[in-house]
C-alpha positions in Angstrom: 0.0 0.0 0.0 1.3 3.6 -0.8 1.6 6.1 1.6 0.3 9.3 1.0 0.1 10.7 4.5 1.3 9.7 7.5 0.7 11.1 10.9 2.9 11.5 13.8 1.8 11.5 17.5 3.6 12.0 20.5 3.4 8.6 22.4 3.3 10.9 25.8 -0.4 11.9 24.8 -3.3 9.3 25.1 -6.3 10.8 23.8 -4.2 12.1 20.7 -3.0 8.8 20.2 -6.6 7.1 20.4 -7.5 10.2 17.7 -5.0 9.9 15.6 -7.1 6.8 13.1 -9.3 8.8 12.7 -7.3 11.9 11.0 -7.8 10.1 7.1 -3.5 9.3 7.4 -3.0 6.5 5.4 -0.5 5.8 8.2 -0.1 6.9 11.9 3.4 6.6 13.9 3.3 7.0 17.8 6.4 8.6 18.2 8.4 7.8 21.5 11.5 9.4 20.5 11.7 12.9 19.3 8.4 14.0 20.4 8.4 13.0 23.9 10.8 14.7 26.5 13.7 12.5 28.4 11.7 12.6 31.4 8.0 11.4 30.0 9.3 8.4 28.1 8.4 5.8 30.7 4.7 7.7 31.0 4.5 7.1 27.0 6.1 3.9 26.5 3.2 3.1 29.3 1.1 5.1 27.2 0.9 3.5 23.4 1.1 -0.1 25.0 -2.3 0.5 26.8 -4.2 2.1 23.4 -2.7 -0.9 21.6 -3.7 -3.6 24.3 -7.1 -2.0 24.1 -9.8 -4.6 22.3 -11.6 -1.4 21.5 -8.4 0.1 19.6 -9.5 -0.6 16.2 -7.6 1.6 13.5 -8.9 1.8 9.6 -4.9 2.8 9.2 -1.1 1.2 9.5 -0.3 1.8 13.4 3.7 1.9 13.5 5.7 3.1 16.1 8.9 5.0 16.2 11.1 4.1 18.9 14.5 5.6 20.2 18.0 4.5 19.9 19.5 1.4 21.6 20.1 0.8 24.2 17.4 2.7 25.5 15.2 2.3 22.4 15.4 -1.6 24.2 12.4 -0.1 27.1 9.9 0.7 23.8 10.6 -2.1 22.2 9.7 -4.5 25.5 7.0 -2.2 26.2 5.6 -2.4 23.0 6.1 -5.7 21.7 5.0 -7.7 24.7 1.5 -9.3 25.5 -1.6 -7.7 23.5 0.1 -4.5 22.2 2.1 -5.8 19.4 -0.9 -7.1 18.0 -2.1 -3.9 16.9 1.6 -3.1 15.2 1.7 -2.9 11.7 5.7 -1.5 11.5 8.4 -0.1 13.7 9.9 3.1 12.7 13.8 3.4 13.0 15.0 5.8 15.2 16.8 9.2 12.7 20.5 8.3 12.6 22.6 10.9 14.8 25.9 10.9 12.0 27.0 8.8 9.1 28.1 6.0 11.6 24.4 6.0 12.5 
Protein backbone atom coordinates (compact mmCIF):
# COMPACT_ATOMS: atom_id res chain seq x y z
CA UNK A 1 0.00 0.00 0.00
CA UNK A 2 1.29 3.57 -0.84
CA UNK A 3 1.58 6.07 1.57
CA UNK A 4 0.28 9.28 0.99
CA UNK A 5 0.10 10.72 4.47
CA UNK A 6 1.34 9.73 7.54
CA UNK A 7 0.67 11.15 10.93
CA UNK A 8 2.91 11.49 13.79
CA UNK A 9 1.81 11.49 17.46
CA UNK A 10 3.61 12.00 20.53
CA UNK A 11 3.35 8.62 22.44
CA UNK A 12 3.28 10.91 25.77
CA UNK A 13 -0.39 11.90 24.80
CA UNK A 14 -3.28 9.34 25.06
CA UNK A 15 -6.31 10.83 23.75
CA UNK A 16 -4.19 12.13 20.68
CA UNK A 17 -2.97 8.78 20.16
CA UNK A 18 -6.60 7.05 20.39
CA UNK A 19 -7.54 10.16 17.70
CA UNK A 20 -4.97 9.86 15.63
CA UNK A 21 -7.09 6.76 13.12
CA UNK A 22 -9.27 8.81 12.68
CA UNK A 23 -7.32 11.91 11.01
CA UNK A 24 -7.82 10.14 7.06
CA UNK A 25 -3.52 9.34 7.44
CA UNK A 26 -3.04 6.54 5.40
CA UNK A 27 -0.47 5.76 8.18
CA UNK A 28 -0.08 6.94 11.87
CA UNK A 29 3.35 6.62 13.92
CA UNK A 30 3.28 6.95 17.83
CA UNK A 31 6.43 8.58 18.24
CA UNK A 32 8.41 7.80 21.48
CA UNK A 33 11.53 9.38 20.51
CA UNK A 34 11.75 12.86 19.26
CA UNK A 35 8.44 13.98 20.43
CA UNK A 36 8.39 13.02 23.86
CA UNK A 37 10.77 14.67 26.54
CA UNK A 38 13.73 12.54 28.36
CA UNK A 39 11.69 12.61 31.44
CA UNK A 40 8.02 11.38 30.03
CA UNK A 41 9.32 8.41 28.14
CA UNK A 42 8.41 5.84 30.67
CA UNK A 43 4.67 7.74 31.02
CA UNK A 44 4.53 7.05 26.97
CA UNK A 45 6.05 3.90 26.52
CA UNK A 46 3.25 3.13 29.31
CA UNK A 47 1.08 5.07 27.18
CA UNK A 48 0.91 3.54 23.43
CA UNK A 49 1.09 -0.14 25.04
CA UNK A 50 -2.31 0.50 26.81
CA UNK A 51 -4.21 2.13 23.36
CA UNK A 52 -2.66 -0.86 21.56
CA UNK A 53 -3.75 -3.64 24.33
CA UNK A 54 -7.06 -1.96 24.06
CA UNK A 55 -9.82 -4.59 22.30
CA UNK A 56 -11.60 -1.42 21.50
CA UNK A 57 -8.38 0.13 19.56
CA UNK A 58 -9.46 -0.61 16.21
CA UNK A 59 -7.55 1.59 13.50
CA UNK A 60 -8.87 1.82 9.60
CA UNK A 61 -4.88 2.85 9.17
CA UNK A 62 -1.13 1.20 9.54
CA UNK A 63 -0.30 1.81 13.36
CA UNK A 64 3.73 1.86 13.48
CA UNK A 65 5.70 3.07 16.11
CA UNK A 66 8.91 5.02 16.17
CA UNK A 67 11.08 4.08 18.90
CA UNK A 68 14.51 5.61 20.21
CA UNK A 69 17.99 4.49 19.85
CA UNK A 70 19.49 1.43 21.64
CA UNK A 71 20.05 0.83 24.19
CA UNK A 72 17.39 2.74 25.51
CA UNK A 73 15.23 2.31 22.44
CA UNK A 74 15.37 -1.60 24.15
CA UNK A 75 12.35 -0.12 27.09
CA UNK A 76 9.93 0.66 23.78
CA UNK A 77 10.56 -2.14 22.21
CA UNK A 78 9.67 -4.50 25.47
CA UNK A 79 7.01 -2.25 26.15
CA UNK A 80 5.64 -2.42 22.96
CA UNK A 81 6.06 -5.73 21.71
CA UNK A 82 4.98 -7.66 24.66
CA UNK A 83 1.54 -9.26 25.52
CA UNK A 84 -1.59 -7.69 23.46
CA UNK A 85 0.11 -4.47 22.24
CA UNK A 86 2.13 -5.84 19.39
CA UNK A 87 -0.89 -7.14 18.00
CA UNK A 88 -2.11 -3.94 16.93
CA UNK A 89 1.56 -3.08 15.24
CA UNK A 90 1.73 -2.87 11.70
CA UNK A 91 5.67 -1.54 11.52
CA UNK A 92 8.42 -0.05 13.65
CA UNK A 93 9.90 3.12 12.75
CA UNK A 94 13.75 3.37 13.00
CA UNK A 95 14.96 5.79 15.18
CA UNK A 96 16.75 9.16 12.67
CA UNK A 97 20.45 8.30 12.62
CA UNK A 98 22.63 10.93 14.83
CA UNK A 99 25.87 10.94 12.02
CA UNK A 100 27.03 8.77 9.06
CA UNK A 101 28.13 6.04 11.62
CA UNK A 102 24.39 5.96 12.49
Amino acid sequence: MARRSVLFTPGDRPSMLRKAPASGADAVVFDLEDAVAPDRKDEARDAVAETLADPEFDPACEVCVRVNPLPDGRADLDAVLDGESAASIDALVLPKASGAAS
